[in-house]
C-alpha positions in Angstrom: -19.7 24.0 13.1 -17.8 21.5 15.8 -15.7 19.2 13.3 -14.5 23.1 11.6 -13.3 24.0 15.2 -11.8 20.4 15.8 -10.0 20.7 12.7 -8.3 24.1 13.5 -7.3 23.6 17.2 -6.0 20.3 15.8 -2.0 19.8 16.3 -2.5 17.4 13.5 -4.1 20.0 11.0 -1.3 23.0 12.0 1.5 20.0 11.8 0.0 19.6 8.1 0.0 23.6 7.7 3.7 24.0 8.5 4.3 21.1 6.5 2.8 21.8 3.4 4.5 25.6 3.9 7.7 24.0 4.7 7.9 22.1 1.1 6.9 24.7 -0.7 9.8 26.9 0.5 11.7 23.6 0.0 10.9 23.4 -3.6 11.2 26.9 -4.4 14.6 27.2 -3.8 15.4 23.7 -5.1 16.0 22.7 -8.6 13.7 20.5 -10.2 15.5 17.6 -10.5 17.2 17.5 -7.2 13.6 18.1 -5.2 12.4 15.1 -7.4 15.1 12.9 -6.4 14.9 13.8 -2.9 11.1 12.9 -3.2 11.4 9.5 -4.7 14.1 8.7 -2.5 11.8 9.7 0.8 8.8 8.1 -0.4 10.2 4.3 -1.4 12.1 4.8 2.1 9.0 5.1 3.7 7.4 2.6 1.8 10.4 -0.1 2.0 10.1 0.9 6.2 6.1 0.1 6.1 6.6 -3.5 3.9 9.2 -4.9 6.9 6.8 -3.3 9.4 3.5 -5.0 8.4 5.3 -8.4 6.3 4.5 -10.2 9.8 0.8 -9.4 10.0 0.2 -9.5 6.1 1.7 -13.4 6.1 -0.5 -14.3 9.1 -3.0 -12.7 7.2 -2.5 -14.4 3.9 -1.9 -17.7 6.1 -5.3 -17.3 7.9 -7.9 -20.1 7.3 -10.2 -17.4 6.8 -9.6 -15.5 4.1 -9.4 -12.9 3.2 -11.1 -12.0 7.0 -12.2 -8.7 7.1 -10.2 -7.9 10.0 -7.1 -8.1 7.9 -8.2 -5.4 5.3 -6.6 -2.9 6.4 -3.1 -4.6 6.9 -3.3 -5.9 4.0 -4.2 -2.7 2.2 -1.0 -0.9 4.0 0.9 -4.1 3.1 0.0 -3.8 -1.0 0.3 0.1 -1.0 3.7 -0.7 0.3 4.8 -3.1 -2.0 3.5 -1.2 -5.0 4.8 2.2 -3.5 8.3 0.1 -3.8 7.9 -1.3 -7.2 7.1 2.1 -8.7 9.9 3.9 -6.4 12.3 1.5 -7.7 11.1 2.5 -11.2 11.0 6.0 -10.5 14.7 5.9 -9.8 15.5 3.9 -12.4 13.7 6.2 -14.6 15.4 9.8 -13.1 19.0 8.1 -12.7 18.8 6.2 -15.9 18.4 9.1 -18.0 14.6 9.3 -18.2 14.1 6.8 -21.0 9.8 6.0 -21.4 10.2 2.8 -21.5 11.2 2.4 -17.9 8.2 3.7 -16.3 6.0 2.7 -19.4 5.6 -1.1 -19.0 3.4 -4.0 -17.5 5.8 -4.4 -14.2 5.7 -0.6 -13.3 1.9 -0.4 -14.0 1.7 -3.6 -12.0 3.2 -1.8 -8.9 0.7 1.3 -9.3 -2.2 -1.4 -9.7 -1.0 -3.3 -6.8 -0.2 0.3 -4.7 -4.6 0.9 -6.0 -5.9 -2.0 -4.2 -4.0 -1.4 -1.3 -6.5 2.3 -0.9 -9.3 0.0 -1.5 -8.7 -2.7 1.0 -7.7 -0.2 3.4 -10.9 2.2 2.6 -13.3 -1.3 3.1 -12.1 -2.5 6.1 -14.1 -2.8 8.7 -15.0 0.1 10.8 -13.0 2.7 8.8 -15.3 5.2 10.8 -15.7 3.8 13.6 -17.4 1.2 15.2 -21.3 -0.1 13.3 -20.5 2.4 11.0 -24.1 3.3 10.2 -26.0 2.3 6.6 -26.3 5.9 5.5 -22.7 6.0 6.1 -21.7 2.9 4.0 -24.1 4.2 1.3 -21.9 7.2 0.9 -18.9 5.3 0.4 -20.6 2.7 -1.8 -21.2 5.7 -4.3 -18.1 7.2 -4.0 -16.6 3.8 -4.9 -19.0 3.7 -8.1 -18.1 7.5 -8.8 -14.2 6.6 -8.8 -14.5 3.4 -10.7 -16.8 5.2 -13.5 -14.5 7.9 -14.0 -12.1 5.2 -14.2 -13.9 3.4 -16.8 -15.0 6.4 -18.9 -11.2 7.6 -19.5 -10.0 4.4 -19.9 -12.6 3.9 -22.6 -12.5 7.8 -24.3 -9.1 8.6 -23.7 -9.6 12.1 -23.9 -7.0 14.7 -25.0 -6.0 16.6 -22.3 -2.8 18.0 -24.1 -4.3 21.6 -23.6 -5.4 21.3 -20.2 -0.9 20.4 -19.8 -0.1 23.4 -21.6 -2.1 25.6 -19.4 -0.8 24.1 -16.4 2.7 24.3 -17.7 3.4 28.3 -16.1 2.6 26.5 -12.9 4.6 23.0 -12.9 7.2 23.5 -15.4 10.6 25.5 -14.2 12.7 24.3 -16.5 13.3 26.5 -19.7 12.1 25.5 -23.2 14.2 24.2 -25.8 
């Protein structure tokens, strides 16, 4: 197949590779803690850089006489993945430097951030010519249903709240490197 071929001469996919290869060296020889801090502090970086970048085009975008106009999905999906990505990043340091109490990361404001940082992928997934331009009805089917796939799962564990305690204990070997008490 082409796009299998495109994808592995691809500087993109091989930067990913090394990447991906890279961190995992990274956070094998790196305690827990230290790795995670590292992480949050990278990630509300990069989101604090992308809210200065993009707060001129979201406020002509919120200012528009048209809106929301479908042109400004997308920045406005980077703009409220930012914000959020912030929000919970503040949190998230908060949580790990405050002596990781629940309550930090277990409230309205925090779950407002992850909310907001959720509607940021979908404006940015329904703007207009994600794939290209008169992206085709077959096309726009397919990520109708998707959309109705992700919101149902949504629903349904929102609404069974299922226990997944032994699904954590098997993963534990995996994640956890942190002896038990």
């Amino acid at each position: 197949m082409q796009w299998i071929r495109d994808v592995l001469f691809s500087r993109f996919f091989w930067l990913f590779v090394l990447l991906t290869i890279g961190f995992g060296l990274v956070a094998h020889a790196t305690p827990p803690d230290d790795l995670g801090e590292c992480v949050r502090v990278f990630i509300l970086s990069a989101a604090a850089i992308a809210l200065v970048t993009y707060w001129p085009n979201a406020m002509r975008a919120i200012a528009g006489r048209r809106w929301p106009d479908p042109s400004n999905r997308g920045v406005m999906g980077v703009f409220l993945l930012a914000i959020g990505s912030v929000g919970t990043g503040i949190f998230g340091g908060l949580w790990r430097f405050g002596g990781f109490q629940n309550f930090v990361v277990n409230n309205a404001v925090n779950y407002y951030f992850i909310t907001l940082a959720g509607v940021g992928f979908m404006l940015m997934v329904s703007a207009p010519n994600l794939f290209g331009e008169g992206v085709p009805p077959k096309e726009r089917i397919l990520l109708g249903s998707k959309w109705v796939i992700a919101l149902s799962l949504v629903l349904v564990l929102a609404l069974t709240q299922p226990d997944l305690r032994w699904l954590v204990e098997k993963l534990r070997p995996w994640l956890d490197r942190e002896p038990r008490i």
